[in-house]
Phi, psi and omega in degrees: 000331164269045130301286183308320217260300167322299198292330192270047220186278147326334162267347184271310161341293184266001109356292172287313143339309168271330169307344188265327191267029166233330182282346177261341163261018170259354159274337181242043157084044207252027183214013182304338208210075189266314194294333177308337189258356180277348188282290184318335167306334222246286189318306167328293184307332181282345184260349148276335179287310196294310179292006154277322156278012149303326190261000000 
């Protein structure tokens, strides 16, 4: 039975942990901006294929 006490003790811990580590990135903008860095990924890559193919 201490067990049981132990795990739900741990588990309410981590709980409140992810919940502290979602509320600090929805405070410090970390979702301000999902499409842009998946555009630059795409434009970078095109913008290497055309200097390969410039030379």
């Amino acid at each position: 039975m201490d067990y049981v006490y132990l795990l739900v003790s741990l588990s309410v811990m981590l709980l409140i942990g992810a919940v502290c580590g979602i509320l600090w990135a929805v405070k410090s903008d970390q979702f301000e901006d999902l499409e842009g860095p998946a555009e630059r990924i795409i434009m970078d890559d095109r913008e290497l294929q055309r200097k390969i193919h410039d030379r």
